[in-house]
C-alpha positions in Angstrom: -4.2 -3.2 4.7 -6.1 -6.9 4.6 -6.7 -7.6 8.4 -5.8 -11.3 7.0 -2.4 -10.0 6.3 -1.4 -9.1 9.7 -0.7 -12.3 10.8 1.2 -13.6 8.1 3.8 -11.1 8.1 4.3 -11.5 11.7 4.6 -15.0 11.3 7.3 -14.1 8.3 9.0 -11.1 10.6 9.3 -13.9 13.3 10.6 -16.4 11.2 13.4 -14.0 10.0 14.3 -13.4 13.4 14.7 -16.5 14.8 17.1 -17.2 11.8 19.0 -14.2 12.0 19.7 -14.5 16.1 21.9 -16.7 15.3 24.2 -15.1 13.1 26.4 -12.9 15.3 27.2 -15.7 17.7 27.6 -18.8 15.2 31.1 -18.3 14.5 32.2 -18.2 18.1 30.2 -21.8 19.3 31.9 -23.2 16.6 35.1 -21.9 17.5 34.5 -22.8 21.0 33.7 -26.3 20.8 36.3 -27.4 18.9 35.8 -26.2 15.1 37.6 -24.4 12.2 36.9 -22.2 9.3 35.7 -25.5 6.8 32.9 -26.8 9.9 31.6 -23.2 10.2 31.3 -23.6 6.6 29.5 -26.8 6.5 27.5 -25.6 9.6 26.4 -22.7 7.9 25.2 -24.5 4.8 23.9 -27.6 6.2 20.7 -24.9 7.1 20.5 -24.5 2.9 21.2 -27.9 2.1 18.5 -29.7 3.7 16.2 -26.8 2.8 17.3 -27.8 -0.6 15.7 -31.4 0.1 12.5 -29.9 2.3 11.6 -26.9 0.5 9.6 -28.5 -2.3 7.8 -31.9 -0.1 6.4 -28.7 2.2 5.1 -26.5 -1.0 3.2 -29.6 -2.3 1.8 -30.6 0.8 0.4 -26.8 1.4 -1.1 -27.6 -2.1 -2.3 -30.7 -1.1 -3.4 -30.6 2.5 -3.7 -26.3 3.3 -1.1 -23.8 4.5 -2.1 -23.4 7.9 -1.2 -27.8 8.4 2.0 -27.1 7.0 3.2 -24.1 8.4 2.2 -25.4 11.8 4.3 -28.5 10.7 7.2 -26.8 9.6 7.4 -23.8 12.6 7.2 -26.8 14.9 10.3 -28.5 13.3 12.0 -25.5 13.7 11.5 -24.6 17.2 12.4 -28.5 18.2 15.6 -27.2 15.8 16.2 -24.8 18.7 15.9 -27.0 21.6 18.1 -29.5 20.1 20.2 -26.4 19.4 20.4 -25.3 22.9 20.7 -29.2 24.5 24.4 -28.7 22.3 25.3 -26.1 25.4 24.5 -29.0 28.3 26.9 -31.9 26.4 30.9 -31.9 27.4 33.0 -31.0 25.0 34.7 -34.4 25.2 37.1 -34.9 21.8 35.4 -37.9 19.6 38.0 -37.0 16.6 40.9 -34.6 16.2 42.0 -33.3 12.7 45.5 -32.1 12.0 46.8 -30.3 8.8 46.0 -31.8 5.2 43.0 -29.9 3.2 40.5 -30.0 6.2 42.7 -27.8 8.6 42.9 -28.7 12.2 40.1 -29.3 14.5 38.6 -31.1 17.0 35.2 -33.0 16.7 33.2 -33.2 19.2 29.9 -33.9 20.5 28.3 -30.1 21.0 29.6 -29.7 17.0 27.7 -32.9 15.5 24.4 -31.8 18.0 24.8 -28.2 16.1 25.0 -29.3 12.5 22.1 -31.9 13.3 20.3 -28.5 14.7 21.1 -26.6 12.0 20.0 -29.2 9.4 16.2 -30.6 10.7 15.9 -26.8 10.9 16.8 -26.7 7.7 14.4 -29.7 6.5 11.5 -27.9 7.8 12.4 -24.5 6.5 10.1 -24.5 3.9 8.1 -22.2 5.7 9.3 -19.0 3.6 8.0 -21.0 0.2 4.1 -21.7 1.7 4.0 -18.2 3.8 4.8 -16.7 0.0 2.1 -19.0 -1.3 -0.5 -18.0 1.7 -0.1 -14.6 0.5 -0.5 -15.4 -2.8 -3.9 -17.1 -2.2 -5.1 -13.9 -0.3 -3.4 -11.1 -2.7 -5.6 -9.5 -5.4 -4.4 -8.3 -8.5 -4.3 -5.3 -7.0 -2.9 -5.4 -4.8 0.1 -8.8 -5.1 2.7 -6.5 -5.9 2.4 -4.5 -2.9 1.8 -7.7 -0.3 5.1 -9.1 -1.5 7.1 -5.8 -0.7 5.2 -5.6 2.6 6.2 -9.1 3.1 9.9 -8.8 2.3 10.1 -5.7 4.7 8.7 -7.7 7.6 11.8 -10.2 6.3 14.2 -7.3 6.2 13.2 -5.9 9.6 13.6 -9.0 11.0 16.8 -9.2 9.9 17.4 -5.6 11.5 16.1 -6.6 14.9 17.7 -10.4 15.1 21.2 -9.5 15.5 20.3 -6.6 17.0 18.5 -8.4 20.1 21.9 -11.1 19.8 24.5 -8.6 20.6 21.9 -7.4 23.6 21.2 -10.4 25.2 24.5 -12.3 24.2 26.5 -9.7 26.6 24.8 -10.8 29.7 26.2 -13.4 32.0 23.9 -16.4 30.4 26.4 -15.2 27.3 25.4 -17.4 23.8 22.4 -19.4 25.9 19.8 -16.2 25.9 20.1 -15.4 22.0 18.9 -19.6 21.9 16.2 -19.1 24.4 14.9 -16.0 22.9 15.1 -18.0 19.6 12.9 -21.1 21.0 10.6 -18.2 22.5 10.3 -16.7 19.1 9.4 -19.9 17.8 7.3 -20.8 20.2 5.0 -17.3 19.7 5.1 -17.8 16.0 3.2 -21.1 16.2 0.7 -19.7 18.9 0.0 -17.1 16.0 -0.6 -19.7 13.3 -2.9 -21.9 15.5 -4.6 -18.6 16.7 -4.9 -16.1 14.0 -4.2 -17.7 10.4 -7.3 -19.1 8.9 -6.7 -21.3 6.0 -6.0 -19.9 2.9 -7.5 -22.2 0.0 -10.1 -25.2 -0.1 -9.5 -28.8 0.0 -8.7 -29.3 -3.3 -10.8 -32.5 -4.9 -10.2 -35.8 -5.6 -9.5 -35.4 -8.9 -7.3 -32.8 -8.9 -4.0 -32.9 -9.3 -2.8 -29.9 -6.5 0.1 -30.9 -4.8 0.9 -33.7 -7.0 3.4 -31.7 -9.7 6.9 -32.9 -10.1 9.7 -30.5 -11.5 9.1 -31.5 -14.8 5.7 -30.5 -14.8 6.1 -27.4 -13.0 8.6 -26.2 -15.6 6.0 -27.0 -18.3 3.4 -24.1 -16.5 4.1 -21.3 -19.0 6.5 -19.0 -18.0 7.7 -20.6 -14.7 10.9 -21.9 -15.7 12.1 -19.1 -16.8 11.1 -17.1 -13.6 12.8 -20.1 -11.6 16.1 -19.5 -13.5 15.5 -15.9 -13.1 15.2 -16.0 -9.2 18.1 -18.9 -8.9 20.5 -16.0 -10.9 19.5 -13.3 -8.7 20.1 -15.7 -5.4 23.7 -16.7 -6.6 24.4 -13.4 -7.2 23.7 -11.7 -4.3 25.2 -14.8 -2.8 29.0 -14.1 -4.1 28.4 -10.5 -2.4 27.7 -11.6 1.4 30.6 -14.7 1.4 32.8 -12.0 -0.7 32.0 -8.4 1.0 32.9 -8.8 4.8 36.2 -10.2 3.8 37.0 -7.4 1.5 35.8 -5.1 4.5 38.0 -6.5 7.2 40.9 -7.3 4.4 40.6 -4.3 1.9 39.2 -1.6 4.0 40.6 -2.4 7.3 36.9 -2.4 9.1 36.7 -3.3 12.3 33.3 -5.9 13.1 31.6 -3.2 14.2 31.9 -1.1 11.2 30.6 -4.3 9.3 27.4 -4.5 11.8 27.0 -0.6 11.2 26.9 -1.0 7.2 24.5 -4.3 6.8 22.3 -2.6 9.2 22.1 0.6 6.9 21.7 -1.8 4.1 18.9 -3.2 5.7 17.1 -0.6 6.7 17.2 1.1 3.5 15.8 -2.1 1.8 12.9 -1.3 4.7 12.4 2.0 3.0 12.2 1.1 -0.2 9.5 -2.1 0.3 7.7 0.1 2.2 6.6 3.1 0.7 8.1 3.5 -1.9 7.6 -0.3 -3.2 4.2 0.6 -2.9 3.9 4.2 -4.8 6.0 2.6 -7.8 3.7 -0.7 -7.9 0.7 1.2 -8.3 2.6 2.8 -11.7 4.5 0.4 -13.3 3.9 -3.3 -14.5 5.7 -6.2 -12.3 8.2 -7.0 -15.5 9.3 -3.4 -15.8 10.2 -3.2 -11.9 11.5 -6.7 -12.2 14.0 -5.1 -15.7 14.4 -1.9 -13.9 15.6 -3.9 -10.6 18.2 -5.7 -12.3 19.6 -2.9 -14.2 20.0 -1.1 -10.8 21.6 -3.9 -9.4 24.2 -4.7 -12.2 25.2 -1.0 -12.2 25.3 -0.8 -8.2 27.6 -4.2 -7.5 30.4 -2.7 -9.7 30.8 0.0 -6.8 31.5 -2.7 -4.2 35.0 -2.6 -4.8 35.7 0.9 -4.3 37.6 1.7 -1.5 35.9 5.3 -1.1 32.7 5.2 2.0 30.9 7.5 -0.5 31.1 5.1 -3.4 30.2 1.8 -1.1 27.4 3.9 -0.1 26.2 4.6 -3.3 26.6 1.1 -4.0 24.4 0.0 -1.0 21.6 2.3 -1.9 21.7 1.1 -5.3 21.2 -2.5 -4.0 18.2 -1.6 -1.6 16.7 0.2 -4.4 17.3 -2.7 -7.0 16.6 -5.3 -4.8 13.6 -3.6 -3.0 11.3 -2.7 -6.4 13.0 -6.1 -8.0 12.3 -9.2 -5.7 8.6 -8.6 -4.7 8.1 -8.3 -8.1 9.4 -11.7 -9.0 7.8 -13.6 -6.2 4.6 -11.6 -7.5 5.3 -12.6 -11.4 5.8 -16.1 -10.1 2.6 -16.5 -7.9 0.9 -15.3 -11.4 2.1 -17.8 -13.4 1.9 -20.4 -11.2 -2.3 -20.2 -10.2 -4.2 -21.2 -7.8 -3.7 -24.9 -7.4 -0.2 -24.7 -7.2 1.1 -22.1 -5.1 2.7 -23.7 -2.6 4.5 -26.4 -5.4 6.1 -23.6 -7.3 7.2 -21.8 -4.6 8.6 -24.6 -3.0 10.9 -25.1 -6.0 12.0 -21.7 -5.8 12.5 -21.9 -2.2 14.6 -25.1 -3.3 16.8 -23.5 -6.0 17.9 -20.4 -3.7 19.0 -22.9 -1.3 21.2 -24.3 -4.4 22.3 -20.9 -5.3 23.2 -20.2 -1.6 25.6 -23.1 -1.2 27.0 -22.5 -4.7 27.1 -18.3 -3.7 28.6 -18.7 -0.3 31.1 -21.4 -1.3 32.5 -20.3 -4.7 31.8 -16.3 -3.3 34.8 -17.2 -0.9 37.1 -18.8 -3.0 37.2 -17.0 -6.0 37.4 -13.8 -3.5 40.9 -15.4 -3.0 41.2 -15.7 -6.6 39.9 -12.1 -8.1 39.7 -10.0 -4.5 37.3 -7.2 -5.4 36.8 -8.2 -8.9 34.3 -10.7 -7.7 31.6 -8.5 -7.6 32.1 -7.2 -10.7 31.5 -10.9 -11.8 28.1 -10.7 -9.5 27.3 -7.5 -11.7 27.4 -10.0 -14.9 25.5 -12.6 -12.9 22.7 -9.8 -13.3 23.1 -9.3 -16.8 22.5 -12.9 -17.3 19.0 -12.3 -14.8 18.3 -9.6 -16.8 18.8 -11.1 -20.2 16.4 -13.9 -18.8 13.9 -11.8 -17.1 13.8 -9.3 -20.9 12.7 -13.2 -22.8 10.2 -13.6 -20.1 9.2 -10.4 -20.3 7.7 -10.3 -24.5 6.0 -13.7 -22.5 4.3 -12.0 -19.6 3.4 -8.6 -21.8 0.1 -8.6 -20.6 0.6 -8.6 -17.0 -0.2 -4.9 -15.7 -0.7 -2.9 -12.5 -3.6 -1.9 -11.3 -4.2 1.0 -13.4 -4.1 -0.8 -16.6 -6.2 -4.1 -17.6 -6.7 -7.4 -16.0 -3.3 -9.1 -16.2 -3.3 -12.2 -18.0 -0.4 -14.9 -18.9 0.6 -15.2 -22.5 
């Protein structure tokens, strides 16, 4: 492995952490100080919405000024997120506003909540760090060897992920109760921007006057050949998997009659068999097959997978798990490799950016309309996530005849049609 890779997956297993600390706990702050169902909501997307806004300003600065400028700018808006985050614990819970029946519910606003969503949000703003980290490796990734960097970089994600809620449930049982998780979250933060300053060199030159890096608006980025197809591509695959985590704990709890601890138990065998699967055996398959036909292959496996969601049988949920971790595991890298391709070397961090953007989109639209038509259609729903794949797929086979020259390493020098 590139000893220039090391850091930037820590600083991308770190990242994923210190989101994912916050998961198991969330509900219960807002609960406590005052909230309902519809602020958790907003609370939880105010994180997406404002990386809606931020994603894309951070990609075309990384393209403009370097990666390591903006990473250290955007890990140090997030671990100021934290300590406003944790300053919420040391404000009274005095009532500014109560709510009572009508479409909003009943709740109580108060001064710890509106300290939390502002948290949540300049978080949020400076969140673009997952768009210029993909762009970082992209600058340092060989043809060779892209396909494999992007599954090593969505397992650090994934264990991330694994260990975050993980280290929550740990440190939240102890007598400083929600508090710890927050301080090991500013800690986290804190490390990952002693790595960045320490360890990550930059990644590209200064680009010239005269050249335009950094300086592409949405227009023109859907102009690069083949982009905005991969753009739609990755905002399908988003919303999809989107419907499945607002839709699936509810049919657990409601359907299946799991208790929160059988929930934990299954994401945490759904991640760690998408750890599997962008580890080694990401990396066997990438060295065989070309980018699109793991990207086709993906898809297939995950519109054939999210029909067994709705089963009521532990074997065929488990089926349908390992289908996603396989689907998703040889499919995403892929993509994020694909779009790095098409998007060169001047304008990594733009294009990213974008699709950093656009999953935000797709995760308010997932997580909002996943719930309600849940309501609607119960398990159904994720049959109607299976035929947001089709649609991916049907995208992904047009872009496809575009990008038939790209190829693995065994084959010729990819090139873009």
């Amino acid at each position: 492995m590139n000893v220039r890779l090391m850091p930037i997956l820590l600083v991308n297993f770190v990242g994923s952490l210190g989101l994912s600390i916050v998961l198991p706990f969330l509900v219960f702050l807002v609960d406590d100080w005052g909230g309902n169902a519809l602020i958790y909501g907003v609370i939880s997307a105010s994180y997406s919405a404002f990386q809606l806004l931020g994603a894309p300003i951070l990609g075309r600065w990384s393209d403009r000024f370097g990666r390591r400028r903006v990473l250290l700018l955007s890990h140090g808006g997030t671990l100021l997120s934290w300590c406003v985050f944790f300053i919420a614990f040391l404000l009274p819970t005095d009532r500014l506003l109560d709510v009572s029946g009508g479409a909003l519910g009943t709740f109580t606003l108060t001064l710890p909540l509106l300290v939390l969503f502002l948290a949540r949000s300049l978080d949020g703003l400076t969140g673009g760090n997952v768009a210029v980290a993909n762009a970082y490796l992209a600058d340092i990734s060989t043809e060779e060897n892209r396909n494999a960097n992007f599954g090593r970089m969505a397992l650090s994600a994934n264990l991330g992920f694994v260990v975050g809620p993980a280290l929550a449930g740990l440190l939240g049982s102890t007598v400083l109760g929600h508090r710890l998780p927050v301080l090991a979250a500013i800690a986290v933060s804190a490390t990952s921007l002693v790595v960045i300053y320490s360890s990550l060199p930059e990644s590209r030159p200064k680009p010239t006057e005269m050249s335009q890096a950094g300086k592409l608006g949405l227009r023109q980025v859907a102009c690069i050949p083949c982009v905005a197809r991969l753009l739609v591509t990755h905002f399908v695959v988003m919303l999809a998997f989107h419907f499945f985590y607002a839709a699936f704990p509810m049919h657990a709890v409601r359907g299946l009659g799991w208790s929160a601890r059988n929930v934990g138990l299954f994401f945490a065998a759904l991640s760690l068999m998408m750890v599997l699967v962008q580890g080694p055996v990401l990396t066997w398959v990438s060295r065989r097959f070309q980018a699109r036909t793991l990207v086709l292959s993906g898809l297939v496996i995950l519109a054939a997978s999210f029909w067994l969601f709705g089963s009521d049988s532990l074997g065929g949920l488990l089926t349908a798990a390992a289908g996603m971790a396989l689907g998703n595991g040889i499919m995403w890298p892929s993509l994020l490799a694909l779009l790095s391709k098409a998007a060169g070397p001047d304008d990594q961090g733009t294009v990213h950016g974008y699709a950093s953007s656009g999953g935000a989109l797709a995760s308010i639209v997932g997580l909002i309309s996943g719930g309600a038509l849940f309501e609607i259609m119960g398990p159904m729903v994720f049959a109607l996530a299976a035929v947001i794949f089709a649609v991916g797929l049907a995208v992904a086979v047009s872009l496809g005849r575009a990008l038939g020259a790209t190829r693995g390493p065994a084959e010729s020098e990819a090139t873009l049609a």
